[in-house]
N, CA, C and O atoms as CSV, one atom per row, in Angstrom:
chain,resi,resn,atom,element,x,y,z
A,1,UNK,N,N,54.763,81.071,132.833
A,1,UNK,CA,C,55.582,82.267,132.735
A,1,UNK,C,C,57.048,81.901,132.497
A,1,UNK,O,O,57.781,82.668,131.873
A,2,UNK,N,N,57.534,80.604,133.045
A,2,UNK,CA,C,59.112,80.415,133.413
A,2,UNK,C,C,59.369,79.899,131.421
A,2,UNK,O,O,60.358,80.173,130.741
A,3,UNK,N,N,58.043,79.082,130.942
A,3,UNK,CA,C,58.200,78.418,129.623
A,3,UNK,C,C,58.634,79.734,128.836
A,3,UNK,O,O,59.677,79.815,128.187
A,4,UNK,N,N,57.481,80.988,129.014
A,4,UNK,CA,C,57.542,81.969,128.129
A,4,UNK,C,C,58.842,82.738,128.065
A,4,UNK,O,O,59.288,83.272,127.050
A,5,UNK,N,N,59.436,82.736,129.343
A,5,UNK,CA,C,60.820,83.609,129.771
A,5,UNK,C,C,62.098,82.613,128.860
A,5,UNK,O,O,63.001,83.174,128.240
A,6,UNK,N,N,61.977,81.280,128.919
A,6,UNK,CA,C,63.004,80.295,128.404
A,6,UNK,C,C,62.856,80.106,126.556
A,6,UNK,O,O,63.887,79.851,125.932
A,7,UNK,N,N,61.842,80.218,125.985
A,7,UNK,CA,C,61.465,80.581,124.971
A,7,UNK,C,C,62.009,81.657,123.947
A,7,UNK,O,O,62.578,81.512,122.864
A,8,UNK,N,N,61.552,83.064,124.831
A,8,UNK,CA,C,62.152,84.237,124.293
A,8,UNK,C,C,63.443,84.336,124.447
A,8,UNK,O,O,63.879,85.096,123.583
A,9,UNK,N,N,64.501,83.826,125.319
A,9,UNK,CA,C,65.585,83.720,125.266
A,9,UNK,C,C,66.287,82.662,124.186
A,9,UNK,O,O,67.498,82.663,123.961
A,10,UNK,N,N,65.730,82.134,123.816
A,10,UNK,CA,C,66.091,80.929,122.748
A,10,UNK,C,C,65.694,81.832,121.807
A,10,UNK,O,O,66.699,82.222,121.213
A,11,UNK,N,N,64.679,82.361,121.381
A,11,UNK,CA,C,64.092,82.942,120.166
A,11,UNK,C,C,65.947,84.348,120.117
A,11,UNK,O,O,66.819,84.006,119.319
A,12,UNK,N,N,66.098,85.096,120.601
A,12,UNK,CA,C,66.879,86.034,120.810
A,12,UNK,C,C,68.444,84.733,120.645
A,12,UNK,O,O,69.364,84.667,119.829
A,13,UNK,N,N,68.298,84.402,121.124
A,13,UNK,CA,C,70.468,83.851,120.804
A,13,UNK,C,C,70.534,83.632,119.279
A,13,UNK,O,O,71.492,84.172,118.725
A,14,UNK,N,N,69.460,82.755,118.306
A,14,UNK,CA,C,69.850,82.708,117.002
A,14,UNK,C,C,70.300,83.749,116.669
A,14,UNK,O,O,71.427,83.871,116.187
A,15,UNK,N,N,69.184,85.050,116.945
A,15,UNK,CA,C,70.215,86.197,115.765
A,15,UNK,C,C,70.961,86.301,116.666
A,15,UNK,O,O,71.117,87.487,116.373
A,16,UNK,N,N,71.585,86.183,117.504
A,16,UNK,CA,C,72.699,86.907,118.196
A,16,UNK,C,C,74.010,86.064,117.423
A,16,UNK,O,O,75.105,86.234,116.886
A,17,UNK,N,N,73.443,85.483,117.641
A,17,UNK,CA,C,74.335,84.093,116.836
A,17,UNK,C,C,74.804,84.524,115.948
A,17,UNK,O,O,75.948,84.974,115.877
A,18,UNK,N,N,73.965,84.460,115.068
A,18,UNK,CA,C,73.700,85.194,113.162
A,18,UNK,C,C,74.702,86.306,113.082
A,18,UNK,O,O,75.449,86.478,112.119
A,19,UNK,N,N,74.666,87.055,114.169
A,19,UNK,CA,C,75.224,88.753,114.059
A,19,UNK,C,C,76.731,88.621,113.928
A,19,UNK,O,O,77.583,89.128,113.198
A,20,UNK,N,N,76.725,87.667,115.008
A,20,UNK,CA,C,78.192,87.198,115.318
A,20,UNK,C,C,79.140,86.686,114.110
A,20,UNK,O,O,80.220,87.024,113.625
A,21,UNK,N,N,78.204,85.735,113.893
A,21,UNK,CA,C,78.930,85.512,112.408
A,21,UNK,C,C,79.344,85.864,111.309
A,21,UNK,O,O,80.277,85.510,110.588
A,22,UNK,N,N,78.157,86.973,111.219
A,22,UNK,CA,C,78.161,88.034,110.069
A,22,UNK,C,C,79.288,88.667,110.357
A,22,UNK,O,O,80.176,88.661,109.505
A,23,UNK,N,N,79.487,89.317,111.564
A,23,UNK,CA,C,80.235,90.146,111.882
A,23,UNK,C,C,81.822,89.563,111.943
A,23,UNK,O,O,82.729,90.393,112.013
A,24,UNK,N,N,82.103,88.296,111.918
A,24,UNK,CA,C,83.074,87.702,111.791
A,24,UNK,C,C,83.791,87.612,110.360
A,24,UNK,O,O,84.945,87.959,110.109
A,25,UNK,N,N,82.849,87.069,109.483
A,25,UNK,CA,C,82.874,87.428,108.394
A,25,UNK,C,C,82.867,88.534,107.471
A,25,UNK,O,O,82.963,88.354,106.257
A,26,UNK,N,N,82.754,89.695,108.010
A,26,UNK,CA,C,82.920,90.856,107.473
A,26,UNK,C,C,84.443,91.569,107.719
A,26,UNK,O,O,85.118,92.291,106.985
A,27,UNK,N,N,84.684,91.016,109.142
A,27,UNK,CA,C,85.885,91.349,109.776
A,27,UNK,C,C,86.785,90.837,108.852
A,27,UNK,O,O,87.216,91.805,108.226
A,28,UNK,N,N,87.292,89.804,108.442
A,28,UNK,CA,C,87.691,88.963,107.722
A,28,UNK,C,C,88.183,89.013,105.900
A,28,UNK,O,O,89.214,88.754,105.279
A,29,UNK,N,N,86.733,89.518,105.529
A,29,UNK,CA,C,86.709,90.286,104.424
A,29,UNK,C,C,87.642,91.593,104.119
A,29,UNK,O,O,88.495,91.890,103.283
A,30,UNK,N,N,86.902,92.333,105.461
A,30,UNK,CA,C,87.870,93.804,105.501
A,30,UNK,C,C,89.465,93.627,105.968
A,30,UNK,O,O,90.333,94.500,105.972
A,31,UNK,N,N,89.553,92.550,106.268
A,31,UNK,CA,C,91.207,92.168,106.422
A,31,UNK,C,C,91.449,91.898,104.784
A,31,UNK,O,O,92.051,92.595,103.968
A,32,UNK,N,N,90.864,90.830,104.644
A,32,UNK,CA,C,91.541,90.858,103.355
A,32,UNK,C,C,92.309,91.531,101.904
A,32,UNK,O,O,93.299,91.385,101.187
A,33,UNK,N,N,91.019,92.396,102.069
A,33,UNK,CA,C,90.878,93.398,101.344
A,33,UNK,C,C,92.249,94.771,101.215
A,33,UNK,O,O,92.586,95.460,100.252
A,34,UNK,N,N,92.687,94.732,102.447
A,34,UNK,CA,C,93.188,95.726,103.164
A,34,UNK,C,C,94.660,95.608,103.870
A,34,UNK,O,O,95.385,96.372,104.506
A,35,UNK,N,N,94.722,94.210,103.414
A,35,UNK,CA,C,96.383,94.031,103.367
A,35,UNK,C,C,97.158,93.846,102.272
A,35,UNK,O,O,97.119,93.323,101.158
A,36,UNK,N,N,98.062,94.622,103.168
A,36,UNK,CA,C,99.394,95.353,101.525
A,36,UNK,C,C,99.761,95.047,100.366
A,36,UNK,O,O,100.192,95.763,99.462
A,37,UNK,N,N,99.463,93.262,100.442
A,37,UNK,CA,C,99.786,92.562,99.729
A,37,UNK,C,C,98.652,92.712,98.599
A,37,UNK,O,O,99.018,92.914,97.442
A,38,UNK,N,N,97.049,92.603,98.960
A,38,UNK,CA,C,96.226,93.170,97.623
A,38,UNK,C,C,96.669,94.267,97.569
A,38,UNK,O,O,97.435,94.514,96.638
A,39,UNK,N,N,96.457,94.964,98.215
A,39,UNK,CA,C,96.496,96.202,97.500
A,39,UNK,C,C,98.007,96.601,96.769
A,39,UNK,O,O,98.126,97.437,95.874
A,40,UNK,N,N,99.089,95.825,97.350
A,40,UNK,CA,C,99.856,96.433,96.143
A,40,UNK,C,C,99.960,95.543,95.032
A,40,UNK,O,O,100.754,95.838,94.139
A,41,UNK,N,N,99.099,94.220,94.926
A,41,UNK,CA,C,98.901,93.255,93.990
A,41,UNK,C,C,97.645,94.288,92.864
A,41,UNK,O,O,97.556,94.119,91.648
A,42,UNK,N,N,97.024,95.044,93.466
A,42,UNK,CA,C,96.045,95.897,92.962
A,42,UNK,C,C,96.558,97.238,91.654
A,42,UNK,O,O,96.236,97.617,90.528
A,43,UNK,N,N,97.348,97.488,92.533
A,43,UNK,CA,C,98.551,98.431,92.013
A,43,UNK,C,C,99.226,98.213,90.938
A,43,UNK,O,O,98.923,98.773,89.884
A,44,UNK,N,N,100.094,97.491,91.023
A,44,UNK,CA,C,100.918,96.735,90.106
A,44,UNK,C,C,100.760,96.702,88.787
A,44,UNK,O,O,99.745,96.230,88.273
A,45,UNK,N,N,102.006,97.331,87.928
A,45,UNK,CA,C,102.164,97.466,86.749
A,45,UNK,C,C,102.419,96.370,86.055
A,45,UNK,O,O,103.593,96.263,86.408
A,46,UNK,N,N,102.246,95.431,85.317
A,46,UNK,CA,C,102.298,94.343,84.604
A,46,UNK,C,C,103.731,94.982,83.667
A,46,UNK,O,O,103.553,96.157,83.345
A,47,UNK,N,N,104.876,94.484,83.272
A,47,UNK,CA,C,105.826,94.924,82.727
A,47,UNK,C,C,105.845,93.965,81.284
A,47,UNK,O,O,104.965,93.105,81.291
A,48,UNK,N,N,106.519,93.983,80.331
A,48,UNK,CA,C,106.492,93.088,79.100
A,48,UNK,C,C,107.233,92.285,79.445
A,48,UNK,O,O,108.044,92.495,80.346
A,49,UNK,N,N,107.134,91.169,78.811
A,49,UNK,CA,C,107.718,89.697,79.183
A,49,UNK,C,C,109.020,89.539,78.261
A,49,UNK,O,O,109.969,88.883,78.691
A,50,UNK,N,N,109.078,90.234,76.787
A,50,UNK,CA,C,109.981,90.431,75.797
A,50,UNK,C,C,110.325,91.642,75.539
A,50,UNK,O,O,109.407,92.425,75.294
A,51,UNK,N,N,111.333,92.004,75.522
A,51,UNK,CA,C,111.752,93.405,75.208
A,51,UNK,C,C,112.852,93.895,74.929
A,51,UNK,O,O,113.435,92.983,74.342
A,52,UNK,N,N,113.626,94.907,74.981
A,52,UNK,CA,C,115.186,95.305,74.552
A,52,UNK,C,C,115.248,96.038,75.496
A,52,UNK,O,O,114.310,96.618,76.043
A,53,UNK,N,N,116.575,96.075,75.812
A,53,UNK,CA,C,117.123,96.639,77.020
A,53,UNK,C,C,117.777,97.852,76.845
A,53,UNK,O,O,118.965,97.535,76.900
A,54,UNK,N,N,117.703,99.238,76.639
A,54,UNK,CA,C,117.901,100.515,76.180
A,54,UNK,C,C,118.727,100.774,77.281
A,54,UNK,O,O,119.921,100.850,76.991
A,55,UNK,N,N,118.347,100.980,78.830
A,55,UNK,CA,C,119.550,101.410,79.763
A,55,UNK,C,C,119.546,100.702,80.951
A,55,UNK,O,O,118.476,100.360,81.456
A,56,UNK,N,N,120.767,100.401,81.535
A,56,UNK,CA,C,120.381,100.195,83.144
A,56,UNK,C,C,121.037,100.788,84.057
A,56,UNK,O,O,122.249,100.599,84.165
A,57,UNK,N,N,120.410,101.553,84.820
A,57,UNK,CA,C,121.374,102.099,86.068
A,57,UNK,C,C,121.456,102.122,87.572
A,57,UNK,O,O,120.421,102.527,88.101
A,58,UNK,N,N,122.399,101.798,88.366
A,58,UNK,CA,C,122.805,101.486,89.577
A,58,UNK,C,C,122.280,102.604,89.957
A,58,UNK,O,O,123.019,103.588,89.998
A,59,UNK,N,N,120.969,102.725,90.304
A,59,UNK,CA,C,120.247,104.258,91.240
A,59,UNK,C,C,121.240,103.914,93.133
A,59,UNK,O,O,122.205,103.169,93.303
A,60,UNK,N,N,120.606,104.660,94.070
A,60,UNK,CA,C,121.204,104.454,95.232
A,60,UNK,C,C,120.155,103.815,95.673
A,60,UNK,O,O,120.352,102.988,96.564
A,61,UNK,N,N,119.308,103.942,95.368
A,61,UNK,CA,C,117.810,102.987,96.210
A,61,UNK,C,C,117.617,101.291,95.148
A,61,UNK,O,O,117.411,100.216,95.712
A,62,UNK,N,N,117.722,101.406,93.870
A,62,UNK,CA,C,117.127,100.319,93.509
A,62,UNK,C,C,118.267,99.850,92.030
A,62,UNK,O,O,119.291,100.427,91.663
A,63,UNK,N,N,117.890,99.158,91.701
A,63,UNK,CA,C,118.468,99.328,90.241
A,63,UNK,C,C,117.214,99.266,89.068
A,63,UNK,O,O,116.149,98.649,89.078
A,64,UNK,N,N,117.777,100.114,88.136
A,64,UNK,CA,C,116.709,101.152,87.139
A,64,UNK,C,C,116.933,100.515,85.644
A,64,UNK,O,O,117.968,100.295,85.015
A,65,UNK,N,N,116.157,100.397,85.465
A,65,UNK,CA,C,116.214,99.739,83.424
A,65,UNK,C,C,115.355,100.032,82.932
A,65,UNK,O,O,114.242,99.823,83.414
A,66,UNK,N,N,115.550,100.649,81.742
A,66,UNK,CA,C,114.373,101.075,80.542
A,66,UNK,C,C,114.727,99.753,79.222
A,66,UNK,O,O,115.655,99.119,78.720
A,67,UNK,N,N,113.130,99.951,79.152
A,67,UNK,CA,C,112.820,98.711,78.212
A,67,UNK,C,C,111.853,99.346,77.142
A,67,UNK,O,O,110.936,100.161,77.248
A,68,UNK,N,N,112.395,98.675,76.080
A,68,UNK,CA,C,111.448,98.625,74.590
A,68,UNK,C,C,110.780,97.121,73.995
A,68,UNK,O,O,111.285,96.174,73.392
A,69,UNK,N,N,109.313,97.435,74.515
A,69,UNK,CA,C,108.609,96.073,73.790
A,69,UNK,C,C,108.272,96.315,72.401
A,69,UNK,O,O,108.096,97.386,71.821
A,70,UNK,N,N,108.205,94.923,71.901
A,70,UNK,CA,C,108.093,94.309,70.464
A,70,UNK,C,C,106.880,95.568,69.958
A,70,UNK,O,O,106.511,95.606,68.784
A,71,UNK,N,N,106.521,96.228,70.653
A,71,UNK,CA,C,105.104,96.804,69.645
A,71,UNK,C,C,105.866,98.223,70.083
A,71,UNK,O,O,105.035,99.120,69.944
A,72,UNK,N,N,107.332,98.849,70.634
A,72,UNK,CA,C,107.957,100.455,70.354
A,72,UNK,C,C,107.760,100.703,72.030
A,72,UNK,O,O,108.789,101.137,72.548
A,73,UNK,N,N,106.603,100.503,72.982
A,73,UNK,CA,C,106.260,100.889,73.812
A,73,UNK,C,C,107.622,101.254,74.660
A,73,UNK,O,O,108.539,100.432,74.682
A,74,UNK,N,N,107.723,102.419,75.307
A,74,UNK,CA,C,109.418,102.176,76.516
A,74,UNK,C,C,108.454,102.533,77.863
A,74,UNK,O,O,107.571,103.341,78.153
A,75,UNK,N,N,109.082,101.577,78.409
A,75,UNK,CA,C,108.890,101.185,80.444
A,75,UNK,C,C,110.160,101.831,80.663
A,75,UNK,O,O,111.218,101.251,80.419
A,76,UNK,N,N,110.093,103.224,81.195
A,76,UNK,CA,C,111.654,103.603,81.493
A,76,UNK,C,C,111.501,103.592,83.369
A,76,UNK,O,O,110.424,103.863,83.900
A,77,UNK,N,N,112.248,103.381,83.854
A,77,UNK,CA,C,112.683,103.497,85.432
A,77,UNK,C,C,112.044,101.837,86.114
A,77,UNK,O,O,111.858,101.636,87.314
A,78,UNK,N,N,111.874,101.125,85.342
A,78,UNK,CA,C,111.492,99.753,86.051
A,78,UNK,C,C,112.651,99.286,87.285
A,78,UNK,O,O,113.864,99.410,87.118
A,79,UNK,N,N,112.139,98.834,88.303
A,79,UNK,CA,C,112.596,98.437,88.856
A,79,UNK,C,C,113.464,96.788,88.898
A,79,UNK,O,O,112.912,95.757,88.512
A,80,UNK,N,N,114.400,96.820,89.256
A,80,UNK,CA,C,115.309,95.248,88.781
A,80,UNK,C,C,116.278,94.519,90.119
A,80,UNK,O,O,116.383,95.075,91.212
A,81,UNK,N,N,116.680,93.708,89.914
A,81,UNK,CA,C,117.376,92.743,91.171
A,81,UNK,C,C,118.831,93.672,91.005
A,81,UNK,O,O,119.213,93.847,89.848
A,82,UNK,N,N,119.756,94.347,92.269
A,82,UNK,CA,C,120.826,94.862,91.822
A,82,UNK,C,C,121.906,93.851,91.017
A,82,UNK,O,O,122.908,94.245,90.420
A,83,UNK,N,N,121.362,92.139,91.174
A,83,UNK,CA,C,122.085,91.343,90.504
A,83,UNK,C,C,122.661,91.720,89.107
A,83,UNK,O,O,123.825,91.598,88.725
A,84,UNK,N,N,121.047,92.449,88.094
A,84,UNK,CA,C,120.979,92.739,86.899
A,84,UNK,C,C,121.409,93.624,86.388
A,84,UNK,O,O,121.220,93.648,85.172
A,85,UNK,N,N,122.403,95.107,87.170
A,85,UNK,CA,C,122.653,95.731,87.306
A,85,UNK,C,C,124.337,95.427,86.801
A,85,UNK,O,O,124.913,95.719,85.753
A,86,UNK,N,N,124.705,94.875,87.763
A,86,UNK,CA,C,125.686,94.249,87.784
A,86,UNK,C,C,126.391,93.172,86.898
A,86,UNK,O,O,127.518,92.684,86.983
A,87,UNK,N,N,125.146,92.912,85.832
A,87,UNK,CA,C,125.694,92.353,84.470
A,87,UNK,C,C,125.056,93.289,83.109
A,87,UNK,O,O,124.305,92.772,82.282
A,88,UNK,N,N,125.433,94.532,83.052
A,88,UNK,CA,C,124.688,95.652,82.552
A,88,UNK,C,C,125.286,95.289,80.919
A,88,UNK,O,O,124.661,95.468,79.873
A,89,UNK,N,N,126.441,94.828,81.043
A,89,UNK,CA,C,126.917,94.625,79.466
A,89,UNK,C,C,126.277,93.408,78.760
A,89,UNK,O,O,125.750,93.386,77.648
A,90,UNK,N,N,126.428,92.445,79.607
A,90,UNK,CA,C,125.132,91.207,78.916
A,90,UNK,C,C,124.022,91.447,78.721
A,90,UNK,O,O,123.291,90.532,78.344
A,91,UNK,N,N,123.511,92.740,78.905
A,91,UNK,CA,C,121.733,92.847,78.388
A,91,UNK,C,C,121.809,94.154,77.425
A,91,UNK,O,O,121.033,94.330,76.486
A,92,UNK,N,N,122.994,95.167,77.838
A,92,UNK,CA,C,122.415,96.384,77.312
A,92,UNK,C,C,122.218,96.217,75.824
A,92,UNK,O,O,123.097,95.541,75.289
A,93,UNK,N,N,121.170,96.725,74.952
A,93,UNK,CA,C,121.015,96.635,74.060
A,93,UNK,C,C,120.559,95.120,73.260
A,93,UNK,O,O,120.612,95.068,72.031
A,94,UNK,N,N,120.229,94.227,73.865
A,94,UNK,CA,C,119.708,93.053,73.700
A,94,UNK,C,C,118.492,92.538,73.785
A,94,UNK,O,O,117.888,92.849,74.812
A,95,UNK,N,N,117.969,91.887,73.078
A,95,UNK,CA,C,116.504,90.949,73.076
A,95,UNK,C,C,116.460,90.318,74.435
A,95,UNK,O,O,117.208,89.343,74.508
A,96,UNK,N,N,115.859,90.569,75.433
A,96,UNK,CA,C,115.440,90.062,76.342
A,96,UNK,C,C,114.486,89.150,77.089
A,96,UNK,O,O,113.623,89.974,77.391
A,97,UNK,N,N,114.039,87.906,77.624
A,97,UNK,CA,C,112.647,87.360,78.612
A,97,UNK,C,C,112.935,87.968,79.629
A,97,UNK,O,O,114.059,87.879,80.122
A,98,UNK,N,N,111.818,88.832,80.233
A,98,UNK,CA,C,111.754,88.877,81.280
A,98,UNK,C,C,110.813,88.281,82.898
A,98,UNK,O,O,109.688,87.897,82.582
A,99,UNK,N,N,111.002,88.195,83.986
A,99,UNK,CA,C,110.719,87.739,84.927
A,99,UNK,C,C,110.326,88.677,86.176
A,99,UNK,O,O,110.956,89.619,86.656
A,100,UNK,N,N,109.423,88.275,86.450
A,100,UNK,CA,C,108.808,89.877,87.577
A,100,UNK,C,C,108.729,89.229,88.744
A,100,UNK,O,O,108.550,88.014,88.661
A,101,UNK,N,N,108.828,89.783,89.981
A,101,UNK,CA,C,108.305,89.692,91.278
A,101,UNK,C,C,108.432,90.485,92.232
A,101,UNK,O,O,109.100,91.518,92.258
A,102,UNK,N,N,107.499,89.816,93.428
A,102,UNK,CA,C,108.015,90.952,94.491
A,102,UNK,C,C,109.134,91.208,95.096
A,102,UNK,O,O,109.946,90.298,95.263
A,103,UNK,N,N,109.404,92.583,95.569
A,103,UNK,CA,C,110.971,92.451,96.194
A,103,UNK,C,C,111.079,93.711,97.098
A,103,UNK,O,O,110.232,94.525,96.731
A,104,UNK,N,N,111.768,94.141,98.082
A,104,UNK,CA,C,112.221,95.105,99.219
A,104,UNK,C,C,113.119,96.266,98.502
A,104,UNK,O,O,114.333,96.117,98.363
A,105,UNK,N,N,112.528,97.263,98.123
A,105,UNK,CA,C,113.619,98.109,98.165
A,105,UNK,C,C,113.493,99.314,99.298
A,105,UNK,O,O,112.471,99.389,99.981
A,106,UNK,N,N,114.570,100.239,99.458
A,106,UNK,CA,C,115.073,101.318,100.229
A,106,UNK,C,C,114.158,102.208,100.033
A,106,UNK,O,O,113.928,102.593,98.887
A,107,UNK,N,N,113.512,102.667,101.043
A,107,UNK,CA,C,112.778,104.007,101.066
A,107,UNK,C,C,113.087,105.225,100.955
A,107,UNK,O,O,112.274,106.092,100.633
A,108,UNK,N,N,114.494,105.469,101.250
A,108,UNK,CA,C,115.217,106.668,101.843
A,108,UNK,C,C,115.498,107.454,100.798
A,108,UNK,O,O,115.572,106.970,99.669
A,109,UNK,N,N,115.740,109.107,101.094
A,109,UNK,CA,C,116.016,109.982,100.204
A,109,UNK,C,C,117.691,109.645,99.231
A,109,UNK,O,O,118.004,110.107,98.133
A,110,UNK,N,N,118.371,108.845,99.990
A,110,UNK,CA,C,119.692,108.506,99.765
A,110,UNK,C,C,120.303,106.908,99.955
A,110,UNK,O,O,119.746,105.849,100.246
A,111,UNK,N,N,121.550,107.223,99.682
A,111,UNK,CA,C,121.995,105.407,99.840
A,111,UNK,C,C,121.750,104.809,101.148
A,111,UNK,O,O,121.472,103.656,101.478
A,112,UNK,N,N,122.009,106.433,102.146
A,112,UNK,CA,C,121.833,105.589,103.326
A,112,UNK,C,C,121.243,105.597,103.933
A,112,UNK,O,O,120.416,106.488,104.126
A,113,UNK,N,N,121.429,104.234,104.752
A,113,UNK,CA,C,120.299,103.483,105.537
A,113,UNK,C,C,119.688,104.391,106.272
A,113,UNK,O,O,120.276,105.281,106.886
A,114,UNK,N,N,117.716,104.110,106.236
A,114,UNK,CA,C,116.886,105.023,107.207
A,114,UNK,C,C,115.909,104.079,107.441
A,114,UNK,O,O,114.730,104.424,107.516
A,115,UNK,N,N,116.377,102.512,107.610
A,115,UNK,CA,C,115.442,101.793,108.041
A,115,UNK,C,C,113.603,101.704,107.545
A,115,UNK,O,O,112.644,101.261,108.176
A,116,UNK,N,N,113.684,102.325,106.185
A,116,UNK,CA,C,112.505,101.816,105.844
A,116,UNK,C,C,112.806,101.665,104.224
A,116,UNK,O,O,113.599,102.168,103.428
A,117,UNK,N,N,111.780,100.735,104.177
A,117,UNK,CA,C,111.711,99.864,102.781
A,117,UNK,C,C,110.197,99.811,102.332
A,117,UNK,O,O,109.253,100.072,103.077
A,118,UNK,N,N,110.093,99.406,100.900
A,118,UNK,CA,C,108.648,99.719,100.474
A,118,UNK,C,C,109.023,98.139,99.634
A,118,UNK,O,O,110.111,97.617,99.390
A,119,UNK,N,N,107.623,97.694,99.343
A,119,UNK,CA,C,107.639,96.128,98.406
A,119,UNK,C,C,106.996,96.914,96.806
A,119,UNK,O,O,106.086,97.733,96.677
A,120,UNK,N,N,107.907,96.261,95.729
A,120,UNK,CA,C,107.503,96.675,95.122
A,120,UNK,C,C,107.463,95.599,93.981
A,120,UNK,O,O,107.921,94.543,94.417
A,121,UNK,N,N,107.137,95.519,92.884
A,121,UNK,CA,C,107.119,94.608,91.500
A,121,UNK,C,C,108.402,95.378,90.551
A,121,UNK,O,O,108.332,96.407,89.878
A,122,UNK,N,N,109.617,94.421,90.795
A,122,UNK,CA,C,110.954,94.402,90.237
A,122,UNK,C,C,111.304,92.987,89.364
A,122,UNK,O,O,111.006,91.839,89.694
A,123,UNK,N,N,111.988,93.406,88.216
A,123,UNK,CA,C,112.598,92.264,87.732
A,123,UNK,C,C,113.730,91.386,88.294
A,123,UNK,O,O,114.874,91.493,88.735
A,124,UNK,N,N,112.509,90.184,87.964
A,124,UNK,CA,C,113.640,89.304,89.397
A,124,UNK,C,C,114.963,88.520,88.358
A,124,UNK,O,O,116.067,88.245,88.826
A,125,UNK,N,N,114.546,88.239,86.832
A,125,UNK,CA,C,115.445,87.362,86.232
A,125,UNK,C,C,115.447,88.092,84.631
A,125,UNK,O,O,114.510,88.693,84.106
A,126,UNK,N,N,116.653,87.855,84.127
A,126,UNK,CA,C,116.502,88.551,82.506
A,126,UNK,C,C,117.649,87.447,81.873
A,126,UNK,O,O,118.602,86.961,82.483
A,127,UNK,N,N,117.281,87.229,80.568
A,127,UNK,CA,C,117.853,86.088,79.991
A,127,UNK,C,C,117.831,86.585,78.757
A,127,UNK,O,O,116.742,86.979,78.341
A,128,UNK,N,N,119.086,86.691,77.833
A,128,UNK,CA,C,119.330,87.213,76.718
A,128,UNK,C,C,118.344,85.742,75.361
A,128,UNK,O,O,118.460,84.517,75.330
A,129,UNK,N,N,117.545,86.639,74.547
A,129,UNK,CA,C,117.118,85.969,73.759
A,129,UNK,C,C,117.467,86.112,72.508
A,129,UNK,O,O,118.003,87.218,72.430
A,130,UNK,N,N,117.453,85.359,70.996
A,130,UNK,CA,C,117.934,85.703,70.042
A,130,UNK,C,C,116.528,85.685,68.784
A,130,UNK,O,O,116.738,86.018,67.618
């Protein structure tokens, strides 16, 4: 009786085992899946790499540039480094490379501060091309 009792308890821990793992691994998965970073990697607008620079403007939350790629297309309200902003005469109207990444901007209805920020895909670098 004591063999049969020590038995069925051995037979029972594998799957318990099994479950565990599964269940570890699923946990894991659903993290993955489900942090901000895919999903706003999911999101994410791919911007042109070459283009002309039509406007840029010092918004209060971000800085704003509309772009024209080689095939007419316009990306108007892209997001940009306020660096790029700030050299608005070296690009406006120019052949451009551009450079993308992630970056923090202002959440708020206005300039000022309300302590929240959103990550978004902004141009991190622009380099006049000829």
């Amino acid at each position: 009786m004591l063999a049969q009792s020590q038995k069925l308890m051995k037979d029972q821990k594998i799957p318990f085992c099994l479950s565990l793992i599964g269940l570890s691994v699923s946990v894991f998965a659903l993290n993955f899946f489900l942090t901000p970073t895919a999903v706003l990697a999911q999101k994410s607008v791919k911007g042109p790499q070459i283009a002309t620079v039509k406007s840029i403007e010092n918004g209060d939350n971000a800085c704003y540039v509309t772009l024209v790629d080689q095939k007419g297309k316009t990306y108007q309200s892209v997001y940009a480094n306020f660096d790029i902003c700030a050299r608005e005469k070296t690009f406006l109207n120019k052949k451009v490379r551009l450079s993308y990444g992630q970056g923090k901007i202002n959440d708020c209805q206005s300039a000022e501060p309300c302590g929240k920020s959103k990550q978004v895909t902004l141009i991190t670098k622009m380099q006049v091309i000829r």
